[in-house]
KOLBA-275574 format. One record per residue (C-alpha): x, y, z. Coordinates in steps of 0.1 Angstrom, whole numbers, padded with zeros to 4 digits, always signed. Layout:
XYZ...
% end
This chain:
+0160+0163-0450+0156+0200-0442+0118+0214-0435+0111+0248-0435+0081+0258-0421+0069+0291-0394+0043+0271-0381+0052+0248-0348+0026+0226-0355+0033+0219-0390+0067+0215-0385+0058+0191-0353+0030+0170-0383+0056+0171-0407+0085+0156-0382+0063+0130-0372+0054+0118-0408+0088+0120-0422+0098+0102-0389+0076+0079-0392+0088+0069-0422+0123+0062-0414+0136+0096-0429+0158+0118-0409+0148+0156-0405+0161+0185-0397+0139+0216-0395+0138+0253-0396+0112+0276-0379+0120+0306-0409+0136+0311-0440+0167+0330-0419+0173+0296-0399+0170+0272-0432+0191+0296-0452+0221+0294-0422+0216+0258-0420+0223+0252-0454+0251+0273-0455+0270+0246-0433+0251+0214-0443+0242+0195-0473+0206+0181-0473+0189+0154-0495+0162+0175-0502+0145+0206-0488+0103+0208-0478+0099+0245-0478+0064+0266-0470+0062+0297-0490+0038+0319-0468+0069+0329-0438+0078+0360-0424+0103+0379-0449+0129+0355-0461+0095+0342-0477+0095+0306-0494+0102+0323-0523+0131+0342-0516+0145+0307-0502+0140+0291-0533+0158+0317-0553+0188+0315-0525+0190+0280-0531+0188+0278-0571+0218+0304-0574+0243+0286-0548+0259+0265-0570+0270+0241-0542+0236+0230-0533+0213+0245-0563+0204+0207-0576+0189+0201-0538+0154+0188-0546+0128+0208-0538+0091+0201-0525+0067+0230-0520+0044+0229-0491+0020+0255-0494-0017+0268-0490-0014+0286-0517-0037+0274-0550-0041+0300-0574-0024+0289-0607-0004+0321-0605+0010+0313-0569+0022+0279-0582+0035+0291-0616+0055+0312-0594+0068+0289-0574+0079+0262-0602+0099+0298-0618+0117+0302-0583+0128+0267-0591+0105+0242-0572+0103+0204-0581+0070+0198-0566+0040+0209-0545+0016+0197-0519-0009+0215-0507-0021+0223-0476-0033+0205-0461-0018+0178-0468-0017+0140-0467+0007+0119-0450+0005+0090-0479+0007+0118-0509+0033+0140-0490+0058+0111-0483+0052+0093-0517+0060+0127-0534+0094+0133-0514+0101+0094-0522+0097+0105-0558+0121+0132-0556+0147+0114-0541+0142+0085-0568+0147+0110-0595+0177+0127-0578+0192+0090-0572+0185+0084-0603+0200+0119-0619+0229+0115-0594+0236+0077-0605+0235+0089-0640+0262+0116-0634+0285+0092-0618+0281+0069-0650+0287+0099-0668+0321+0110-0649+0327+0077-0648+0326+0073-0684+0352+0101-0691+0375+0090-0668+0376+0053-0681+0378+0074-0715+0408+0096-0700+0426+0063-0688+0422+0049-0724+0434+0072-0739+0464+0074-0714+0469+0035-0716+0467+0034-0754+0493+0064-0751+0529+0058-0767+0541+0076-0738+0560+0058-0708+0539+0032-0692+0552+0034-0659+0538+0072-0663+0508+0067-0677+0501+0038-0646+0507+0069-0625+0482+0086-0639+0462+0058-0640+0460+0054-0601+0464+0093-0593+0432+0098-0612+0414+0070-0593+0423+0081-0562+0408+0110-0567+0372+0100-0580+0370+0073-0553+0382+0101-0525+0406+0075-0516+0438+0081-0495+0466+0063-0521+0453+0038-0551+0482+0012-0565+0488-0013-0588+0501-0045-0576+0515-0073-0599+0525-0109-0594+0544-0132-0614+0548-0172-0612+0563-0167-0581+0531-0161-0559+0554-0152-0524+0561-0119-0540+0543-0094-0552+0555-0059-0573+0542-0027-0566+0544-0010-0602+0525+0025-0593+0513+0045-0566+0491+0072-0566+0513+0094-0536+0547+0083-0548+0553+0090-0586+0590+0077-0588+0579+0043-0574+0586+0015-0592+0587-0023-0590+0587-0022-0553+0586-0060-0541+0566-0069-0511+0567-0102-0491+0526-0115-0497+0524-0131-0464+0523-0098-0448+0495-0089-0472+0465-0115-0463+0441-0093-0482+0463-0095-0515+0461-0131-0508+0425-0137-0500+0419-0116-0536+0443-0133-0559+0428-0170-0544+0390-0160-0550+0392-0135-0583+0369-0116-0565+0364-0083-0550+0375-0073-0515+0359-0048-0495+0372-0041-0457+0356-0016-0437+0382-0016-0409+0411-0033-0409+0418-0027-0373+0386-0050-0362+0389-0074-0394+0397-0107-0384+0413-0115-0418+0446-0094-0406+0446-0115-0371+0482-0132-0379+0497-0097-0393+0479-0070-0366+0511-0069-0347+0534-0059-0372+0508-0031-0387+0519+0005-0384+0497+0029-0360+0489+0053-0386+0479+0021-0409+0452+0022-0436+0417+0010-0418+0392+0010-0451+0406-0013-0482+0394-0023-0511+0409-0048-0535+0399-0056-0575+0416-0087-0589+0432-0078-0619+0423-0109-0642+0432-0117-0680+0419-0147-0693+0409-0164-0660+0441-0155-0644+0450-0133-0616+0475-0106-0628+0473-0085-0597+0450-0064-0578+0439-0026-0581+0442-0016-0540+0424+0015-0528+0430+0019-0492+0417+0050-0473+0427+0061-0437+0390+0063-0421+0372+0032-0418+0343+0032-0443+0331+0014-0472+0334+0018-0506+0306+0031-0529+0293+0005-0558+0295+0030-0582+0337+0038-0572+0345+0000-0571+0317-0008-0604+0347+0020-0620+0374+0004-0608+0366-0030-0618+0363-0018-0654+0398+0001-0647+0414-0030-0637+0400-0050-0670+0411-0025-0688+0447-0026-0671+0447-0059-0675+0444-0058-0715+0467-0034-0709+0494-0051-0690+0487-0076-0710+0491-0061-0748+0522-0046-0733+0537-0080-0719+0540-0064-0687+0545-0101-0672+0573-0109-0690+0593-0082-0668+0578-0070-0636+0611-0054-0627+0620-0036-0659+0590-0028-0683+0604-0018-0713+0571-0022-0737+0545-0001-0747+0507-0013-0753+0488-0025-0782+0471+0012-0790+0445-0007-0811+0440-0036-0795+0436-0021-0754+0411+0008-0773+0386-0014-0786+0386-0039-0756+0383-0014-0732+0353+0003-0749+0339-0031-0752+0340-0038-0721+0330-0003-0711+0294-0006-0731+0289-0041-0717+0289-0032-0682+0269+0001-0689+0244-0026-0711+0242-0047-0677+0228-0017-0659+0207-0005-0688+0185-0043-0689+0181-0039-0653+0164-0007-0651+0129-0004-0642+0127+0025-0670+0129+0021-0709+0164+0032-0725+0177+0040-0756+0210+0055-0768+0210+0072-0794+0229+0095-0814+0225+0131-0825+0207+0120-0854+0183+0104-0832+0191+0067-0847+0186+0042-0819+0221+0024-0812+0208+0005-0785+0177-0004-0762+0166-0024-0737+0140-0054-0728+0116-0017-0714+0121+0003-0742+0109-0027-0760+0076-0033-0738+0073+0005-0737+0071+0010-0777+0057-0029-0786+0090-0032-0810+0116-0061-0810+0153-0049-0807+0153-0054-0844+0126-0030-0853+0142-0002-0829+0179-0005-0841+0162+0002-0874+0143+0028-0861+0147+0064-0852+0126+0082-0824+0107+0102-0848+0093+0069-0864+0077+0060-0828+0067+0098-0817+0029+0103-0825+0032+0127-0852+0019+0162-0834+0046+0155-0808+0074+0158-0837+0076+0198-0831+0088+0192-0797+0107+0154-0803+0131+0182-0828+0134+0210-0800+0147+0180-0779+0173+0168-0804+0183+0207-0813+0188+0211-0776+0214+0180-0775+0238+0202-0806+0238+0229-0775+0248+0198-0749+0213+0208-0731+0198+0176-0720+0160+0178-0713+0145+0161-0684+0110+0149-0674+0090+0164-0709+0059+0144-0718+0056+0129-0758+0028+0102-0770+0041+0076-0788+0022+0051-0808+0030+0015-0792+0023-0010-0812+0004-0043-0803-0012-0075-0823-0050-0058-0817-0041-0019-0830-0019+0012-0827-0025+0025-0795-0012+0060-0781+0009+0067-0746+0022+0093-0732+0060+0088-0720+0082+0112-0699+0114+0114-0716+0145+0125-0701+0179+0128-0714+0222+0128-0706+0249+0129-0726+0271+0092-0726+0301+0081-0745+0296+0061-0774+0325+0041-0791+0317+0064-0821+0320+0093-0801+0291+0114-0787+0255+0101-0777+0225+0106-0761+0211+0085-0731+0175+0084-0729+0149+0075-0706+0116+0065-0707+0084+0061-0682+0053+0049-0693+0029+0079-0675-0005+0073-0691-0020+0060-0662-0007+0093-0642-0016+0121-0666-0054+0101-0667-0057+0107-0630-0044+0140-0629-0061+0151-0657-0094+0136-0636-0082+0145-0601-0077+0181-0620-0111+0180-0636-0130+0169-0603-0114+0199-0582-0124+0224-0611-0157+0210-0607-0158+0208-0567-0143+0246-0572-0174+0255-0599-0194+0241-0569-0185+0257-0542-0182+0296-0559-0218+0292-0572-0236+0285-0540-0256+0309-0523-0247+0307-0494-0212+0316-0479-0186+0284-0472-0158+0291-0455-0131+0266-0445-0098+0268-0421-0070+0242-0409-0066+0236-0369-0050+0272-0365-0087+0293-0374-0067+0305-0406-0089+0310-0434-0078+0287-0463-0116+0287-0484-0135+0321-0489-0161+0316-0516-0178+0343-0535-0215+0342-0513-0186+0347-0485-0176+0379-0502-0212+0392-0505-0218+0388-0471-0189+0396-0452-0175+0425-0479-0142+0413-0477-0125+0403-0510-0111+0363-0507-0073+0373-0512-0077+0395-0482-0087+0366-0459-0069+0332-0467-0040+0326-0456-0043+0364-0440-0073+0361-0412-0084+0343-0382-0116+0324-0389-0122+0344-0351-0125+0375-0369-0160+0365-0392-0179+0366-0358-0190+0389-0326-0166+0389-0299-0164+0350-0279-0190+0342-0303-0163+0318-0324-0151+0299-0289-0191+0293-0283-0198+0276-0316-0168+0257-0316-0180+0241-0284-0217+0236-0298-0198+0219-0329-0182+0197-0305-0210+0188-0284-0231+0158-0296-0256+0175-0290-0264+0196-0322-0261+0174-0350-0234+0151-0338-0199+0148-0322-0181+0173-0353-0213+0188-0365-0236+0223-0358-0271+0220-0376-0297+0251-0384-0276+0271-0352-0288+0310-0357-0261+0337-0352-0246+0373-0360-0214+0373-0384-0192+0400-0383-0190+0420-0418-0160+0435-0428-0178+0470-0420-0179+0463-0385-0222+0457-0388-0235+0421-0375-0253+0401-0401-0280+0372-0392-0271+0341-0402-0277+0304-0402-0248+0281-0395-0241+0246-0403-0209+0237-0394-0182+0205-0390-0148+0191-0382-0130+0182-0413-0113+0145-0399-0083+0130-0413-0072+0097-0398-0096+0100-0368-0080+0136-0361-0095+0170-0371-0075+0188-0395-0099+0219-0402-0138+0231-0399-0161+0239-0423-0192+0262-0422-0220+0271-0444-0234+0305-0438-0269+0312-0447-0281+0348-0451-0306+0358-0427-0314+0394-0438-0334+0388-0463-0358+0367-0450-0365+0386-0419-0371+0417-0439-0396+0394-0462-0411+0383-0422-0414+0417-0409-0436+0433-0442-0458+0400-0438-0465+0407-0404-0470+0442-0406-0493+0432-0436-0515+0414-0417-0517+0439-0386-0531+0467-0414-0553+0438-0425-0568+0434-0393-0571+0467-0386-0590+0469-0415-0612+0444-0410-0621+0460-0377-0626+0493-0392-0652+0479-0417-0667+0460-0389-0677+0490-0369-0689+0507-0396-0714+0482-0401-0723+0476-0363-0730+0514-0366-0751+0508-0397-0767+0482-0383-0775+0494-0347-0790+0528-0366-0814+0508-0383-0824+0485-0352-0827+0517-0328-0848+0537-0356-0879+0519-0355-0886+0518-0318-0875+0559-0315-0902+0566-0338-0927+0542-0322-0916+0562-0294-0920+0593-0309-0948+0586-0321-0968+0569-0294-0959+0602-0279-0975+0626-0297-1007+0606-0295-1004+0611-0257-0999+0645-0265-1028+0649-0281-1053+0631-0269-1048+0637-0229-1081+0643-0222-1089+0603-0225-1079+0585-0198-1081+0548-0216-1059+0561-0244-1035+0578-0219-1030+0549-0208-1028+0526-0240-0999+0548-0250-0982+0549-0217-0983+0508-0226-0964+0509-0260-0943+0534-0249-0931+0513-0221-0931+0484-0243-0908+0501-0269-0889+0514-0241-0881+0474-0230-0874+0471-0267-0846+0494-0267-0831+0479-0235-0834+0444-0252-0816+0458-0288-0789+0470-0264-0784+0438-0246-0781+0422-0279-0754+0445-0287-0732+0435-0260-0738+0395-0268-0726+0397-0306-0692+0377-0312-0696+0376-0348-0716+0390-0375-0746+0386-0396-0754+0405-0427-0788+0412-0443-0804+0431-0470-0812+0467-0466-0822+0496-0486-0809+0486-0526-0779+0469-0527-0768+0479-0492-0764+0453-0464-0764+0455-0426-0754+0438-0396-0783+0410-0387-0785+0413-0351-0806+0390-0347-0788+0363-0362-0755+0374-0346-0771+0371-0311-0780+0339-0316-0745+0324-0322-0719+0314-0292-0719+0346-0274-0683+0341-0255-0662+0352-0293-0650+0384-0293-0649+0410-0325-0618+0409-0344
% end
């Protein structure tokens, strides 16, 4: 498995994962590197990030859906990427799935495990396929009237070459079980009948005695060629593999594929085979082959080897059909069911009956039947649809229920010529939880872009990968302009960032992985610093922090709202002292007025009355005594912490000195 990936420590994660898991990996640090690498190698399936220097993720893609060599590679998106147009984008280019980033281990690994099922199962289906048209080309050619010696040619030329064997023959024996006849090879057209001694051949032996299929890695370490190792050549085959060739219980001979590299054989080459050598065996059979190994002079039973072979043919393809995990159905053009198995049944609720009575339409729910007819149009064009979702009603003892299936289609030869192979996957279950994973992240998204305050989220490296729209107010930047584009660095004053991250890791403020109510500038895009208050934390998965979070409160407003209060109550204050002098001065006026005209007064009696001493004297006594009044009003003056107010002239009030003076006389004014 190839990942592609510009970032070290994603590529380091994603080794370690895939690793982990028993999968081998190659990887690529940019598309340049992955697109070299899979210009010499093959790989199972390709986990490609789409944000990389130019040759983007994209551009990759596109490289690898027009090489025809490896344009079926699988595909698996890893990306940060999540705007519907971004993904959209990248199924076009040709992606089989995404994960985003970040990821988890347990999703990533079961999605690649996914992929490689389906291209298994895609691949295994192809082989049938090919499979299926050669065992139709070698019917044909042994129900030929042509000459059978030429047509066994062809017959082991043309298996040689599917099973990328070295030479493929045909080797007969007769009552005499010492000798054995060669009657074709695949790398020597004008052999014929060439008799070998079987003792030198244990594997020939060992098949003919057991009726069952030999398979030899290397012959050179075998200990089943012990007795003969000696007398092999040095250039010898190492990798065999031997079908018994059996008609009615009895061994006619083997089909032997031998290759010079030690190996072993694929099931699907020797599951082809085997059906070869049945059908050689009807063959040989039909054409009395045993009645002269030497000199074959008869031609086959056309009718007869046709309709056995084809027999045989669907009852090996029906073996692997009732194992599968998925429902199949074969049907033709028409889209009458020919055949189904013990899935299809459970899938639909129908018997094997009911189907082969059936049709697709007559399970399809009925507003699926637009697309059930762009399907079957499709197969008249030899397009073969894969992986497209149709309800069907299933039908059970309590009611008609509806599922949804994936269906996916090939192309397999019928004995009445052309039909359709199709599967089917019960995917309720999965579309439910999509359809509610999908609906709780549209909701957690609704969330998140309607808070007031700013969140902002990045992975391990500080890039931005969350930039809500409170973010945007704040900072001025635009969120396409910061994930996946900016360091979450750059949002504060210099060092500030390295500060915070230590506060967030000190358990000190909130916890080990959390900041609480910390007060801080942010850096707007326009270069001016913002007030805010941060609460901030680790994002953890599997005991290891993957990311941080923060949520920005915006400082600006309250702290203008803070400084009108306070300048509010200054002016109120300095009102309040204003008024209070003015009534002191009110006050203090009407306290000092009636002693200055005692005063006065007292005075002008002096004045004119002078020539009595008594009265001279008398007035020199009030005067004096006013005087002490004065200097007492004053003292009270300088005692007053608080004031009392007290009728006047009308409506007016006044300062009560009196009462004022009385109070605690350490408060000062204001």
């Amino acid at each position: 498995m190839l990942v592609v990936d510009d970032d070290a420590v994603s590529r380091h994660v994603l080794t370690q994962a895939l690793a982990g898991a028993g999968i081998p990996v190659a990887t690529a640090a940019s598309g340049t590197e992955a697109l070299a690498w899979l210009a010499e190698r093959d790989a199972s399936l390709v986990l490609l990030d789409l944000v990389m220097a130019p040759p983007d993720g994209f551009e990759v893609l596109r490289h690898l859906r027009e090489d025809t060599r490896i344009g079926d590679v699988p595909v698996v998106v890893l990306t940060a990427l999540d705007t519907d147009d971004d993904i959209t984008r990248a199924f076009d280019a040709g992606a089989d799935d995404f994960v985003r980033k970040p990821f988890r281990p347990a999703e990533l690994l079961a999605r690649i495990r996914g992929q490689l099922r389906m291209r298994e199962y895609v691949d295994a289906l192809w082989r049938r396929e090919r499979d299926a048209r050669v065992v139709l080309e070698l019917t044909q050619a042994l129900s030929s009237t042509l000459d059978f010696r030429d047509i066994l040619f062809t017959v082991v030329r043309r298996i040689a070459e599917v099973a990328r064997v070295d030479r493929c023959s045909i080797v007969l024996v007769g009552d005499n079980v010492d000798t054995g006849y060669v009657v074709a090879a695949s790398d020597d057209r004008e052999l014929r009948d060439l008799p070998i001694v079987l003792d030198k051949y244990p594997e020939i032996r060992r098949t003919l005695e057991t009726g069952e299929v030999l398979v030899i890695e290397d012959a050179a370490t075998h200990p089943l060629f012990e007795v003969v190792r000696a007398d092999l050549p040095q250039n010898s085959f190492r990798s065999l593999a031997l079908v018994p060739i059996v008609y009615d219980d009895k061994p006619m001979g083997v089909l032997f594929l031998r290759a010079r590299q030690p190996g072993t054989m694929r099931d699907h080459e020797l599951s082809l085979a085997r059906t070869v050598a049945n059908a050689t065996a009807i063959a040989l059979r039909n054409a009395k082959i045993l009645q002269s190994l030497r000199d074959q002079t008869q031609e086959i039973n056309v009718a007869r080897f046709e309709a056995e072979r084809r027999l045989a043919a669907l009852e090996r393809y029906a073996d692997f059909f009732h194992s599968a995990a998925d429902g199949i159905v074969v049907v033709d053009v028409d889209g009458r069911i020919l055949f189904s198995n013990a899935r299809a049944r459970e899938i639909t609720g129908l018997t094997e009956e009911q189907l082969a009575a059936s049709r697709l339409a007559d399970v399809v729910d009925p507003k699926d039947l637009p697309t059930l007819n762009r399907i079957r149009r499709s197969f008249k064009r030899n397009v073969f649809p894969h992986m497209v979702d149709i309800t069907i009603r299933r039908s059970s003892e309590i009611a008609c229920e509806r599922r949804i299936i994936s269906v996916s289609s090939s192309s397999v030869l019928r004995e009445d010529g052309g039909a359709i192979l199709v599967s089917l996957r019960d995917v309720t279950d999965d579309r439910a939880m999509a359809a509610e994973l999908k609906k709780t992240k549209e909701f957690l998204e609704r969330v998140i872009e309607s808070s007031v305050d700013a969140i902002i989220s990045a992975d391990n490296e500080g890039v931005i990968r969350l930039f809500n729209r409170a973010a945007e107010r704040i900072y001025g930047y635009r969120a396409n302009e910061v994930i996946g584009a900016m360091n979450v660095r750059d949002l504060y004053a210099p060092n500030r960032a390295s500060q915070i991250m230590r506060l967030i890791k000190s358990p000190e403020h909130g916890g080990p992985g959390r900041l609480e109510g910390y007060r801080t500038d942010a850096l707007a895009k326009d270069g001016t610093l913002i007030p805010v208050l941060l609460s901030a934390a680790l994002i953890v998965e599997d005991d290891r922090p993957d990311g941080s979070v923060g949520l920005f409160t915006d400082l600006r407003e309250r702290l203008r709202m803070e400084a009108k209060l306070t300048k509010a109550q200054e002016e109120l204050r300095a009102r309040e002292k204003q008024a209070l002098i003015a009534e002191l001065a009110g006050a203090a006026a009407h306290e000092l007025n009636q002693p200055l005209t005692s005063v006065l007064g007292y005075a002008e009696l002096i004045n004119r009355r002078a020539e009595d001493p008594a009265s001279v004297r008398s007035a020199a006594s009030t005067i004096l005594g006013e005087a002490e009044r004065m200097a007492e009003i004053v003292r009270k003056i300088g005692k007053i912490t608080r004031y009392e107010t007290k009728a006047y002239v009308g409506a007016a009030k006044i300062i009560d000195l009196d009462r004022s003076s009385e109070e605690d006389p350490n408060r000062a004014l204001g």
